[in-house]
C-alpha positions as CSV (number, residue, x, y, z in Angstrom):
1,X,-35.4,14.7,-15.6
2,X,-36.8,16.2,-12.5
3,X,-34.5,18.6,-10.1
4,X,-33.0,16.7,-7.0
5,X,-35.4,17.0,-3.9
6,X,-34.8,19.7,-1.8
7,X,-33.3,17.2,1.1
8,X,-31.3,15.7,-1.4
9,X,-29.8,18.8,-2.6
10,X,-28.9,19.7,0.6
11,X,-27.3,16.5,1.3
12,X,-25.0,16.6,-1.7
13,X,-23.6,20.6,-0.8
14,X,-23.3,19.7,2.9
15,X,-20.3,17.6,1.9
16,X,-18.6,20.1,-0.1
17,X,-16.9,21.6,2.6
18,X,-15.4,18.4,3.9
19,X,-13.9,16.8,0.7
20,X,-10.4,16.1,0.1
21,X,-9.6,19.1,-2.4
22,X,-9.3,19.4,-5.8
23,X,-6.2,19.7,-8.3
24,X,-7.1,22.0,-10.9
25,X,-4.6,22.4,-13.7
26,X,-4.9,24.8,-16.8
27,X,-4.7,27.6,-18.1
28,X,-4.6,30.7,-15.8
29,X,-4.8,34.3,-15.8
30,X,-6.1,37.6,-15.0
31,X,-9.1,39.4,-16.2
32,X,-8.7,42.9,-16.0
33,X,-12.5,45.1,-16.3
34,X,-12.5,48.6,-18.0
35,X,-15.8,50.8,-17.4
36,X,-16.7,53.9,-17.9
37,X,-19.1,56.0,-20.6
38,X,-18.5,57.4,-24.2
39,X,-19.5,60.6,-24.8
40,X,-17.7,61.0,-27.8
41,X,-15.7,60.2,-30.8
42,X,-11.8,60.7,-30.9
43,X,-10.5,63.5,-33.1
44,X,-7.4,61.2,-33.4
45,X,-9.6,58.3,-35.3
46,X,-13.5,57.1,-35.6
47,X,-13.0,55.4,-32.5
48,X,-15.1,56.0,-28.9
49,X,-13.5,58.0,-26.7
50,X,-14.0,55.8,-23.3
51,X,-14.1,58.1,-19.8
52,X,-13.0,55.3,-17.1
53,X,-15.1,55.3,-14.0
54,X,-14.0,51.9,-12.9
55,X,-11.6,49.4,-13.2
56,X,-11.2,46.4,-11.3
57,X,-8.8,43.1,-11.7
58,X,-10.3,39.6,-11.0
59,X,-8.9,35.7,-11.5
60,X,-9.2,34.3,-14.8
61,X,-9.2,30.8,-16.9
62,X,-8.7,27.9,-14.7
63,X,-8.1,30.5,-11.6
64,X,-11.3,31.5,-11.7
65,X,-12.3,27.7,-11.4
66,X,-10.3,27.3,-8.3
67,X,-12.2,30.6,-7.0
68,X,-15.5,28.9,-7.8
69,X,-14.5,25.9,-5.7
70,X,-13.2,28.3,-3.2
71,X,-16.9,30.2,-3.3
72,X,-18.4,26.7,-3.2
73,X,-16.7,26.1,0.3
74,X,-14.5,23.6,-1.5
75,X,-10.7,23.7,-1.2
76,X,-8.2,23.2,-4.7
77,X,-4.8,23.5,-5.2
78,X,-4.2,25.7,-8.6
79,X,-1.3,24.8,-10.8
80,X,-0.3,26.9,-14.0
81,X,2.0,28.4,-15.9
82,X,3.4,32.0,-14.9
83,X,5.7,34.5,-16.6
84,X,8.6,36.1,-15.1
85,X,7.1,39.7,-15.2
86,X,4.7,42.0,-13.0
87,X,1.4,40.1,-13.5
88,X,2.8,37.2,-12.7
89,X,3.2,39.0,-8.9
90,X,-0.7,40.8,-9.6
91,X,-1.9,36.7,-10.1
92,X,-0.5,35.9,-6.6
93,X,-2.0,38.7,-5.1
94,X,-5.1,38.1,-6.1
95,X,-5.0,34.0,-5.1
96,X,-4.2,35.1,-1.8
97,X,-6.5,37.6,-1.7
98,X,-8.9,34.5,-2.1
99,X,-7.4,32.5,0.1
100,X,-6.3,30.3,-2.7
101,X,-2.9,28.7,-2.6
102,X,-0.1,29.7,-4.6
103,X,2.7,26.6,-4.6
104,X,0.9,25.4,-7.4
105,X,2.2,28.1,-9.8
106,X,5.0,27.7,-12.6
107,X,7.0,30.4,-13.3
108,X,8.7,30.5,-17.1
109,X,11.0,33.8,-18.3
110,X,9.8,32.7,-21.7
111,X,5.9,33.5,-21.4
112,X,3.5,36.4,-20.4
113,X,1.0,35.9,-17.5
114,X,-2.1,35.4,-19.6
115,X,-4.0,39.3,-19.1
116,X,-7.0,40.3,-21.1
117,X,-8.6,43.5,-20.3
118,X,-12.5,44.0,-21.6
119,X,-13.1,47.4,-22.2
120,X,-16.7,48.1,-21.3
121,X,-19.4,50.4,-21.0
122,X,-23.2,49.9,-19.7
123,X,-24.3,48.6,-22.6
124,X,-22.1,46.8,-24.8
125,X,-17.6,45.8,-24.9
126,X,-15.8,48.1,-26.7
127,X,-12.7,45.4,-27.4
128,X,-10.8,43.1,-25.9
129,X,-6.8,43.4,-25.3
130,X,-4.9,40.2,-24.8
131,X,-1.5,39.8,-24.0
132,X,-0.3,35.9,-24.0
133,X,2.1,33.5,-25.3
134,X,0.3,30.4,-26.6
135,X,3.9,27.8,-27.4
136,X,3.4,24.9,-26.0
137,X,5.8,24.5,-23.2
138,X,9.1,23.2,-22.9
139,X,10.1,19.2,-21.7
140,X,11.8,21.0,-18.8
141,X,9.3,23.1,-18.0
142,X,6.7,20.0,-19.0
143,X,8.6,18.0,-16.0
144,X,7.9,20.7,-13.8
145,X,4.5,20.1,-14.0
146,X,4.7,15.9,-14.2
147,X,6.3,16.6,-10.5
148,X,3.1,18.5,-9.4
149,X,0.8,16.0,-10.4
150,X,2.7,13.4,-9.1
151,X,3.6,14.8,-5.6
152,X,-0.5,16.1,-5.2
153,X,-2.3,12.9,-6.4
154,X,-2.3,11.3,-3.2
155,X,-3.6,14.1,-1.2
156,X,-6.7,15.5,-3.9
157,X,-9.7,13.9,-4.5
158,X,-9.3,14.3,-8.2
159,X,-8.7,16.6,-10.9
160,X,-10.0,19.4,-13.0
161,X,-8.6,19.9,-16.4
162,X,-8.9,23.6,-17.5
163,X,-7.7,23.6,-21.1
164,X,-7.9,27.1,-23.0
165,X,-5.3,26.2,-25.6
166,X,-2.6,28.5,-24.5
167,X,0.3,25.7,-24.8
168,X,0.4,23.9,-21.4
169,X,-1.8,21.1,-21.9
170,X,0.4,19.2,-24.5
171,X,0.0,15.7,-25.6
172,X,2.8,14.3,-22.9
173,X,1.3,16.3,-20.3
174,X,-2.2,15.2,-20.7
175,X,-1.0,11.6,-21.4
176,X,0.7,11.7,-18.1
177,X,-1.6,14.0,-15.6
178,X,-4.9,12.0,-16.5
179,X,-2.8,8.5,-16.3
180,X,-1.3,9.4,-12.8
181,X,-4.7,10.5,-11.4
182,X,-6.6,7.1,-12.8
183,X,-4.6,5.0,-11.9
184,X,-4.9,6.4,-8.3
185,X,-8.6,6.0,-8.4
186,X,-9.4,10.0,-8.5
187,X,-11.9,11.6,-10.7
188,X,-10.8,13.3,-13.9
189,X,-12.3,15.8,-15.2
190,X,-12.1,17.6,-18.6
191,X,-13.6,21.1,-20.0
192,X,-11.9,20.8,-23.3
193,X,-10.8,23.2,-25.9
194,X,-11.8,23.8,-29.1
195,X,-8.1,23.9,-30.5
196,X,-7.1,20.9,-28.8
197,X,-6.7,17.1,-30.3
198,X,-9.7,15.7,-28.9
199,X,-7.4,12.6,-28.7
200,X,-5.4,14.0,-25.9
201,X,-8.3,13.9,-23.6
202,X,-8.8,9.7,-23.9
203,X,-9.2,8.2,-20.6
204,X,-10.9,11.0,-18.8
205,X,-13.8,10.1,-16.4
206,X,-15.8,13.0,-17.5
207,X,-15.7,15.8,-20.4
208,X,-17.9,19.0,-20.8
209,X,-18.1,20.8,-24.1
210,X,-20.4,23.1,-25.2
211,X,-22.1,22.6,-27.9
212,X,-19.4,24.4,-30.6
213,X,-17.0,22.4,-28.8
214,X,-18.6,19.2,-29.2
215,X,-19.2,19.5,-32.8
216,X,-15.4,20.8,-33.5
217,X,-14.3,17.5,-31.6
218,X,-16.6,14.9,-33.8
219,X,-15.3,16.7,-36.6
220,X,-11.6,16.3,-36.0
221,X,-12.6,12.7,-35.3
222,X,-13.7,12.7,-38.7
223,X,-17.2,12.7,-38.0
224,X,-18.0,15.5,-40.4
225,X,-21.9,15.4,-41.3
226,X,-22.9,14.4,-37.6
227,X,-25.2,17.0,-35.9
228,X,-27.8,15.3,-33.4
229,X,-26.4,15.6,-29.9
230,X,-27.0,12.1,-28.8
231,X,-24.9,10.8,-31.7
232,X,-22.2,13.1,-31.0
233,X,-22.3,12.1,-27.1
234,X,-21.9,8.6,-27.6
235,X,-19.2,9.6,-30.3
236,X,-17.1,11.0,-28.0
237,X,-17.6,8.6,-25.3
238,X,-16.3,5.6,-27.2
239,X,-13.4,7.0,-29.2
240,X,-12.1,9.1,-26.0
241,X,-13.1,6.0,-23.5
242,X,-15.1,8.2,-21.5
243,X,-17.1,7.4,-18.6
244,X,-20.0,10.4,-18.7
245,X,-20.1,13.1,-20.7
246,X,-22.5,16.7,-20.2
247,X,-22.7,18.6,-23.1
248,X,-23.6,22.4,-22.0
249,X,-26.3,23.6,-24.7
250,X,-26.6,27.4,-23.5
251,X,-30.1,28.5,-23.7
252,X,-31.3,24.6,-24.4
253,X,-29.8,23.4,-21.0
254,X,-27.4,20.4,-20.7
255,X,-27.5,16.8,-22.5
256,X,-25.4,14.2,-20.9
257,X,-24.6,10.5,-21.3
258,X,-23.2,8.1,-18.2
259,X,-22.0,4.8,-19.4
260,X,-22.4,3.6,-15.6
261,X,-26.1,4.4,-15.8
262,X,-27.0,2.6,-19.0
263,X,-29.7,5.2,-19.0
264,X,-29.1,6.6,-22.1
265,X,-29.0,10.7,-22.7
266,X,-30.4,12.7,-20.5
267,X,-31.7,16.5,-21.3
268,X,-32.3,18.7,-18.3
269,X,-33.5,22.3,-19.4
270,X,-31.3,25.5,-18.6
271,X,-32.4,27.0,-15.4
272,X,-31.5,31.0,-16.0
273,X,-34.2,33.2,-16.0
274,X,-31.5,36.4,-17.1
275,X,-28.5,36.2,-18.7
276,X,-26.2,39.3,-18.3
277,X,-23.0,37.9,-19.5
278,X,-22.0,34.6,-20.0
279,X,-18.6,35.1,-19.1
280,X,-16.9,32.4,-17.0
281,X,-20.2,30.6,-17.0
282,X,-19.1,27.2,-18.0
283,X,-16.0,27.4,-15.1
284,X,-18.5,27.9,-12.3
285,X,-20.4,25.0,-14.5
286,X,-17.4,22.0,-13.9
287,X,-16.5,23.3,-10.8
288,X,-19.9,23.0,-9.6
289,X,-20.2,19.4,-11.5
290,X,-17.3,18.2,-10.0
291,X,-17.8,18.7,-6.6
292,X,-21.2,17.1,-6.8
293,X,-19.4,13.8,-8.4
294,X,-17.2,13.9,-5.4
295,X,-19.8,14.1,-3.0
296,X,-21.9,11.0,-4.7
297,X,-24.1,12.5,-6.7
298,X,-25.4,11.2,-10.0
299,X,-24.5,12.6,-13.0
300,X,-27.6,14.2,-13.4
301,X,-27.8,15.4,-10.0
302,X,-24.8,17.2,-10.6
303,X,-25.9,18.5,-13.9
304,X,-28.9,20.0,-12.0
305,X,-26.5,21.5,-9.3
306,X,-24.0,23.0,-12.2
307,X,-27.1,24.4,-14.2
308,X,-27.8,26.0,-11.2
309,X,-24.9,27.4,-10.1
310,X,-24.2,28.9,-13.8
311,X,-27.9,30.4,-13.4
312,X,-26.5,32.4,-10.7
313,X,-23.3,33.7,-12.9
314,X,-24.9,34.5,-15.7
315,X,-27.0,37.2,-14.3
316,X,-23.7,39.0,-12.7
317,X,-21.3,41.4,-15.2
318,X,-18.0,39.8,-16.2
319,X,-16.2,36.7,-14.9
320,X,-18.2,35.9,-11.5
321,X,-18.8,33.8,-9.0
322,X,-21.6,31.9,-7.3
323,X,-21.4,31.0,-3.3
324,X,-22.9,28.7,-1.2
325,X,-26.2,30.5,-0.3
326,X,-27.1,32.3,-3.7
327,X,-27.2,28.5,-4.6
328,X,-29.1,27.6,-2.1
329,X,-31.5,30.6,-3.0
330,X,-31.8,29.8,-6.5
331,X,-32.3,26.3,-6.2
332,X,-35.3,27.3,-3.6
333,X,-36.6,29.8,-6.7
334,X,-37.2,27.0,-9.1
């Protein structure tokens, strides 16, 4: 499929600004960046011997989706989960440092504030240091977030599921988020993960995978020798009653399936001409997606205006961010 003209691009991103906003629960947390050089090796152990030159702290998981809405000109409200400890207090900071709202946030003595810190030099990462809790949550903490859902329905134009498989999203919760936001006629919207019961996810308007992704959720199906995306697609779309699916194929662009359409798959080609880092590539990808949905586009439309947007933040280091006019500029490039 051809790009959207240039007029109808422009009509689509001139609503972005004005739409209701968006709820976008998940999985949040912080990204921490550590760069600097190796000169040498450590006396101590065969290990580098990193000399810092830079760090630098930014929002992570489904935050960062919220700040890709945020860089899109479109407004979200974020709701996670929280510890009861100092980076808990960092997370804030940096959402209103954003401008991003914080009454979303659920705090639990019981967890860490998801941090991982990327230890990195010019050329290559080092290693990766997470500290978590991945337990699914408790019912009281699980009726915490049933009261978010139901007191921001009305208000949000749909929702963004941002599941990393860190313990929020549990069956119940899913059951009940994705229920409450149907049956109010808003969109919902899934980036799944790999870890996750692809069951839990039925009833969603829209899921993106990547391809991994995608294959791991046929398989738990028990769809174990399947391989060819359109099977796959249409796979997913019946046993998880789905209305569209886009399934992200990294360097081989996006394949996607609209049972509104009755167009059959669509394959539009990636759009990157420089991939840097993939990191947080598919976040900008569904935030992108689904604020093209919500201003009427088609589902290829807004696979064109997602592949575009993820062109942007792939040629940027670490988790990044694509605004309004570097997509207008890379849209014009193509």
């Amino acid at each position: 499929m051809s790009k959207p003209s240039a007029q109808r691009f422009q009509t689509l991103i001139d609503k972005f600004p004005v739409l209701p906003p968006v709820f976008v629960l998940g999985d949040i947390g912080i990204d921490k960046y550590t760069f600097g050089e190796v000169k040498r090796i450590s006396p101590e152990a065969p290990v580098p011997v990193l000399e810092v030159t830079k760090e630098w702290n930014k929002l992570g998981l489904a935050a960062n989706v919220s700040d890709n809405l945020k860089s899109l000109t479109v407004n979200s409200t974020l709701c996670g989960l929280v510890g009861e400890d100092s980076r808990a207090g960092l997370l804030e900071s940096l959402l209103e440092e954003r401008g991003l709202k914080t009454w979303g946030l659920v705090r639990d003595p019981g967890r860490h504030t998801t941090y991982k810190e990327r230890v990195t030099t010019a050329t290559q990462q080092i290693c990766r240091v997470d500290y978590e809790s991945r337990h699914p949550i408790s019912p009281a903490v699980t009726e915490k977030f049933r009261a978010r859902a139901g007191e921001f329905v009305r208000d949000h134009a749909g929702v963004i599921i941002e599941d990393y498989g860190k313990g929020l999203l549990t069956q119940e919760l899913l059951a009940h988020v994705i229920a409450t936001f149907t049956e109010a006629g808003k969109l919902v919207a899934v980036d799944p993960s790999r870890s996750t019961n692809p069951l839990w996810y039925k009833g969603a308007q829209l899921l993106k995978p990547n391809m991994t992704e995608a294959r791991m959720m046929v398989e738990a199906l028990g769809y174990f020798k399947e391989r060819d995306v359109a099977t796959m697609a249409t796979i997913l779309i019946e046993k998880l009653q789905l209305k569209k699916i886009i399934i992200t194929l990294g360097a081989e662009g996006m394949a996607m399936l609209d049972t509104e359409a009755n167009s059959g798959l669509k394959l539009i080609p990636t759009v990157a001409n420089e991939v840097y880092d993939v990191s947080g590539a598919g976040d900008t990808a569904i935030s992108a997606i689904t604020a093209s949905l919500l201003a009427g586009a088609t589902l290829e439309e807004a696979g064109w205006i997602g592949n575009c947007a993820s062109g942007v933040v792939v040629k940027k280091r670490g988790t990044a961010l694509c605004s309004m006019d570097e997509l207008k500029e890379f849209y014009k490039s193509l």
